[in-house]
C-alpha positions in Angstrom: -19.5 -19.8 -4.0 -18.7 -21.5 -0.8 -20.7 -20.1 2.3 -19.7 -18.5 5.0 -20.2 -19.0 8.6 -20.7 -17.6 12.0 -22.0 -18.4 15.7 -23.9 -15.4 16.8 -21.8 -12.4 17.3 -18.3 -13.5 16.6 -15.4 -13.1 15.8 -14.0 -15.1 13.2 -10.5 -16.6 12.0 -9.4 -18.9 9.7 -10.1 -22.7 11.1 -11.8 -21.2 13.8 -14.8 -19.8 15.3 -15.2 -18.1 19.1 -18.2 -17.3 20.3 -18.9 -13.5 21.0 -21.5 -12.6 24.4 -24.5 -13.6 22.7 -26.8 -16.6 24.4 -27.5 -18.0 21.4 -24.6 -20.9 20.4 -26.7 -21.6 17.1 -24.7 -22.2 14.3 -25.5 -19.6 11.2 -24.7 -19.9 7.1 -24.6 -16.6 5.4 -25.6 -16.9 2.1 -23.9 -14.8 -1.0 -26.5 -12.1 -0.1 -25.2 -11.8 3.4 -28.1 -13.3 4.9 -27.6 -15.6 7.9 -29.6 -18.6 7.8 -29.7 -21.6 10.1 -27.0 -24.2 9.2 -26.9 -27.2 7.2 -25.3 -30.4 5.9 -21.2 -29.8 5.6 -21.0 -26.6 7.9 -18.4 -28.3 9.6 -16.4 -28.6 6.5 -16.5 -25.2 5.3 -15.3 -23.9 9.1 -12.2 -26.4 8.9 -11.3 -25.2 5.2 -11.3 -21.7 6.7 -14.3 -20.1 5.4 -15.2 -17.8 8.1 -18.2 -15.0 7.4 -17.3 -11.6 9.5 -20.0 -9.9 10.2 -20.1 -5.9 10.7 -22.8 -3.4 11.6 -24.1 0.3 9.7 -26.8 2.6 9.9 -27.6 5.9 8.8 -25.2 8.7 10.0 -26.5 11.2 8.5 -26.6 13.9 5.6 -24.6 15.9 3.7 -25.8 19.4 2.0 -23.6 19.4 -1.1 -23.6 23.2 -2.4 -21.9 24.7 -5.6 -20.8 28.0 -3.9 -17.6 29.8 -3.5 -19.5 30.9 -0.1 -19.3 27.7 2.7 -20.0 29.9 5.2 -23.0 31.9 4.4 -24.3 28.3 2.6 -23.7 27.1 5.7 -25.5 29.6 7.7 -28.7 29.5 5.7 -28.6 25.4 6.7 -28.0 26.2 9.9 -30.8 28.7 10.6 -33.2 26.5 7.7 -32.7 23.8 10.4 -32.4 25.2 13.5 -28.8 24.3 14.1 -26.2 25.6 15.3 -22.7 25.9 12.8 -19.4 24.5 13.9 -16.2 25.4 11.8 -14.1 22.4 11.3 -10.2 22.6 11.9 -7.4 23.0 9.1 -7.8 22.1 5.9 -11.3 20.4 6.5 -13.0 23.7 7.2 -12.3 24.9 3.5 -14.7 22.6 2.3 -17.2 21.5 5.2 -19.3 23.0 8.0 -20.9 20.9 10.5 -24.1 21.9 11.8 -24.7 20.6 15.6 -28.1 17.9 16.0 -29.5 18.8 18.9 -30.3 15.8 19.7 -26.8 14.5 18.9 -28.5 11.5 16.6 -27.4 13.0 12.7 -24.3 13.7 11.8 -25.2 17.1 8.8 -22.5 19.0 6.7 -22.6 21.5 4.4 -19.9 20.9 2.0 -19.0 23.5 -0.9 -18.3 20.6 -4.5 -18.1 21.3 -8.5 -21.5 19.4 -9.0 -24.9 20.6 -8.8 -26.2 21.3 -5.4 -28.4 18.3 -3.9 -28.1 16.7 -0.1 -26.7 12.7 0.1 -26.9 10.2 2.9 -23.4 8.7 4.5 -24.0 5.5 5.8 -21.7 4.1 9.0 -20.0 1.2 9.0 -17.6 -0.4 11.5 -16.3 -2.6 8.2 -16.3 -0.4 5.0 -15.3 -3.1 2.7 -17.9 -5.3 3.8 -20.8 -2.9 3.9 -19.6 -1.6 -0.3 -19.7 -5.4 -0.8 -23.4 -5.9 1.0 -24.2 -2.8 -0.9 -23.2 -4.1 -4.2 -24.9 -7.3 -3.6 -28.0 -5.2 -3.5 -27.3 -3.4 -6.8 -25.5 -0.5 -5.9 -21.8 0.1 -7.7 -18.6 2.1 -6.4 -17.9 5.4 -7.8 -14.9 6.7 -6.3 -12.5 5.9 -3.2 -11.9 9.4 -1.5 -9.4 9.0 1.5 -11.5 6.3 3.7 -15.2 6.2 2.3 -16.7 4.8 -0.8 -18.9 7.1 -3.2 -21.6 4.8 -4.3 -24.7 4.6 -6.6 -27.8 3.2 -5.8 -29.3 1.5 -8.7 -31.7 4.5 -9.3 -28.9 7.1 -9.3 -28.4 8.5 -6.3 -25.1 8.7 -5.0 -24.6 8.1 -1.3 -21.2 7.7 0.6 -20.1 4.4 3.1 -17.8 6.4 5.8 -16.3 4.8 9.2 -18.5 5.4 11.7 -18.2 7.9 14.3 -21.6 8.0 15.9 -21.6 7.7 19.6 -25.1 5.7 19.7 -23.3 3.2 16.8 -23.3 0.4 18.8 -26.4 0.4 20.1 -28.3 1.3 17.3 -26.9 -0.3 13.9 -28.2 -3.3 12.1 -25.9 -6.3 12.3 -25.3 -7.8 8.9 -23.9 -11.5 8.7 
């Protein structure tokens, strides 16, 4: 496999690289894992054949209660008062199978959603690069399950299923890990 580079934060296209508002001009390989590491010999030649490395960001967004009911809103309203938070219908067709319920502190994003499977509560994780964060993920050991409108159901390599949505977070920015 042919690394993959970037200065800082960047963005990246083929043949090129521009340099993002970081300080730091330093030169960075990402390796298969998606690891930055410092450069080396033939960086130069890699960035002219167009190998560019884009990186992207994620963090946890939050969870979601997944409950085999026929009854959203009363499942919802037990979560809701469980929890100490408030429940917001959704509009149109959205509402029929999800509830949010309101963080106070405006840091989670937590649904109650009505499914087929047995009840249990999954993570979403944020991304501003879906593809990229399933193929970090991957790298890790975790494999794709199903494509369901934008997101990725995945599986951690001990079973758990867990779901790689756009993110929507208003703190996103700020607060997500920067993968390379």
């Amino acid at each position: 496999m042919t690394p993959r580079y970037a200065v800082g934060p960047t963005t990246t296209t083929p043949g090129r690289i521009v340099r993002a508002a970081r300080r730091t001009p330093r030169m960075l390989a990402a390796d298969e894992r998606g690891l930055a590491r410092s450069r080396g010999a033939g960086w130069r030649e890699a960035v002219d054949s167009g190998a560019t490395q884009v990186m992207h960001k994620s963090k946890l967004a939050g969870f979601i209660i997944d409950c085999r009911t026929d009854d959203l809103e009363a499942a919802a309203g037990f979560w809701g008062q469980a929890l100490g938070m408030q429940v917001r219908e959704l509009p149109g067709d959205e509402g029929d199978k999800y509830a949010r319920l309101v963080d106070p502190a405006s840091e989670l994003h937590i649904e109650v959603q009505t499914v087929d499977h047995p009840s249990r509560v999954h993570l979403d994780i944020e991304t501003d690069d879906i593809e990229a964060e399933v193929r970090r993920l991957e790298a890790l050991g975790a494999r794709r399950v199903a494509q369901v409108h934008t997101w990725w159901v995945m599986e951690a390599p001990t079973g758990q299923r867990f779901c790689v949505v756009r993110n929507s977070s208003p703190n996103f920015e700020v607060n997500a890990t920067e993968w390379r």
